[in-house]
C-alpha positions as CSV (number, residue, x, y, z in Angstrom):
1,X,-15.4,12.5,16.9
2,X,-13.4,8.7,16.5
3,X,-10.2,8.7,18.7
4,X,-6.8,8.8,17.7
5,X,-5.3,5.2,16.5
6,X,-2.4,3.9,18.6
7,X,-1.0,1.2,17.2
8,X,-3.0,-1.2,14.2
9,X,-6.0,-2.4,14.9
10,X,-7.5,-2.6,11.6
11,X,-7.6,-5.0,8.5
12,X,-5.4,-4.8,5.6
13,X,-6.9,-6.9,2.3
14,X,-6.1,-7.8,-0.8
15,X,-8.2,-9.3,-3.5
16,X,-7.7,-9.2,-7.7
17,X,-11.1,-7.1,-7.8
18,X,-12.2,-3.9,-5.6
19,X,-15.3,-6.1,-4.9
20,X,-13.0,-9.2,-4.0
21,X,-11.9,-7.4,-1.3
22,X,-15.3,-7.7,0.6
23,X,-14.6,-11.4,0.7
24,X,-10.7,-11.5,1.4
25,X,-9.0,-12.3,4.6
26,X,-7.1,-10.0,6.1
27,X,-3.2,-9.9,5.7
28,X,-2.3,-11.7,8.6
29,X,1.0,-11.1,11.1
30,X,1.5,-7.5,9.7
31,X,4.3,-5.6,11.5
32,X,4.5,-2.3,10.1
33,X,2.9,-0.7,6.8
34,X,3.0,2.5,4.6
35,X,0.8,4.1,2.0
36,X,2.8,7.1,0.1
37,X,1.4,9.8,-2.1
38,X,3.7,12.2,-4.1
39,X,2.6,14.6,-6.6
40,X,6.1,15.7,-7.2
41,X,5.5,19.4,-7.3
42,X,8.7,21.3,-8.5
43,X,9.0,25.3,-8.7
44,X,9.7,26.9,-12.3
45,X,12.2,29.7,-12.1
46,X,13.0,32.5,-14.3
47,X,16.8,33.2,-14.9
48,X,17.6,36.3,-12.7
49,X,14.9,35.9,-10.1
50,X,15.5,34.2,-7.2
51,X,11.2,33.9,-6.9
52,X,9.3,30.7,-8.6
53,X,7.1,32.0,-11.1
54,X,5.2,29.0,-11.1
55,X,4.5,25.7,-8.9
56,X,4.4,22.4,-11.3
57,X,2.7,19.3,-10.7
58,X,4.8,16.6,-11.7
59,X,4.5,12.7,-12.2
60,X,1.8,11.1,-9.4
61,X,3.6,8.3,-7.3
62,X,1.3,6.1,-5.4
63,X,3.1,3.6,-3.3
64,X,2.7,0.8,-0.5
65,X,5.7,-0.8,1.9
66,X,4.3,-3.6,4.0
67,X,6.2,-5.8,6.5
68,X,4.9,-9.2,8.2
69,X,5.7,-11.9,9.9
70,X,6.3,-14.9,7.2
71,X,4.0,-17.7,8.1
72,X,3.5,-18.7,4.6
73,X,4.3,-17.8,1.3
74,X,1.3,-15.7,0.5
75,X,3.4,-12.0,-0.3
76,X,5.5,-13.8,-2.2
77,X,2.9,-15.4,-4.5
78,X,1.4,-11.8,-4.6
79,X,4.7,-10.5,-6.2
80,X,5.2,-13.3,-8.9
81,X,8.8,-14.7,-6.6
82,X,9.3,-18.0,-8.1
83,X,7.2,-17.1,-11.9
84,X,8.4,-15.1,-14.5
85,X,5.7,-13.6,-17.2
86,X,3.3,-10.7,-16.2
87,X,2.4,-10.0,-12.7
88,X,-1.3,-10.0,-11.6
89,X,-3.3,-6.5,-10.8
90,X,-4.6,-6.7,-7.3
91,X,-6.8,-4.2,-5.4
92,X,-5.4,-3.3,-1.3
93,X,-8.0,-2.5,0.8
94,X,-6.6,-1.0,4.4
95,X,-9.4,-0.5,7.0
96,X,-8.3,1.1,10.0
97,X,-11.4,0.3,11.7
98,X,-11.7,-2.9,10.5
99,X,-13.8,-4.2,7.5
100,X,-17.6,-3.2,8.2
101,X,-20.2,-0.9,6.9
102,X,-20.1,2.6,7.6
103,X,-16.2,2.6,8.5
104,X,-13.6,4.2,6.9
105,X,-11.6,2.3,3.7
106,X,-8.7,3.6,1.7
107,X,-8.8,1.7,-1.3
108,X,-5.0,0.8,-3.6
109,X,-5.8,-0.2,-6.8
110,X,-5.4,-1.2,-9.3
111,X,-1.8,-2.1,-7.9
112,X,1.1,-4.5,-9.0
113,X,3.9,-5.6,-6.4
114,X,7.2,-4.0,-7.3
115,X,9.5,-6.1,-5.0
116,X,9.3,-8.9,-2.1
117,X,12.5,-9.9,0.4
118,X,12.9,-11.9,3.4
119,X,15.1,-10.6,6.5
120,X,16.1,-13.6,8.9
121,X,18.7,-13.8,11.6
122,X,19.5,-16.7,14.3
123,X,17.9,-14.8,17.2
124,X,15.1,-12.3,14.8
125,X,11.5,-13.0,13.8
126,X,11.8,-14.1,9.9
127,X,9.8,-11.2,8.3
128,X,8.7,-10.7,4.8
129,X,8.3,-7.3,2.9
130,X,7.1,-5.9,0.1
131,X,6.9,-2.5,-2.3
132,X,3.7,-1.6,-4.0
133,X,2.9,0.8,-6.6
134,X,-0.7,1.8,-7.4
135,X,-2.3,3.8,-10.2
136,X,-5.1,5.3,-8.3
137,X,-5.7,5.9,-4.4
138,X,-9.8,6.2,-3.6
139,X,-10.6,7.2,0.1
140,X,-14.1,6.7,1.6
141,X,-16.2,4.6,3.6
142,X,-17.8,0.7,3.1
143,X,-21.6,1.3,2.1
């Protein structure tokens, strides 16, 4: 049985393909990150009856925050700041292990990037940080 994780030791990647992201470097100078799942799930009631009659799944939301240290522009370019037009399908690839065969992968994707900002202060780290949202989340191991 793996131990608990303290802290973030693995590799996040992110590549325009699932197989890109063998080949990707990891996201580097992440500070904090979150994968969401919702499947919405409201209870029907029937007038006069304080009981549900029913449990219905509702709309799948499948979202990503991710917050790092800017060094570069990279996040941005990921989330089209600076372009207008379409914005590009990427695949995430978080590895709590780090990347290597046999470990465990949770796989975003495909996935476009919703919004990007910047937080700066005179005495704070300048941090980027971005929203994701995802069509399908896939959770397994590298082969």
């Amino acid at each position: 049985m793996s131990e608990p994780r303290k802290g973030w030791e693995g590799e996040i990647r992110i590549a325009t393909s699932e197989g890109g992201l063998a080949t990707a470097p990891a996201v580097a100078h992440v500070q904090s990150g979150s994968v969401d799942f919702a499947n919405n799930v409201e209870a029907a009631y029937q007038l006069g009856s304080r009981d549900p009659q029913a449990l219905k799944e509702g709309l799948i939301e499948i979202t990503m925050s991710l917050e790092k240290r800017y060094f570069d522009w990279v996040i941005a370019g990921y989330a089209g700041v600076g372009s207008t037009g379409a914005l590009t399908e990427y695949y995430i690839g978080i590895y709590p292990e780090k990347y290597g065969s046999g470990k465990r992968k949770l796989v975003l994707g495909p996935v476009k990037f919703d919004s990007w900002g910047l937080s700066f202060g005179v005495d704070e780290y300048t941090d980027e940080a971005v929203e994701v949202v995802a069509k399908v989340i896939s959770v397994g191991t590298i082969a």
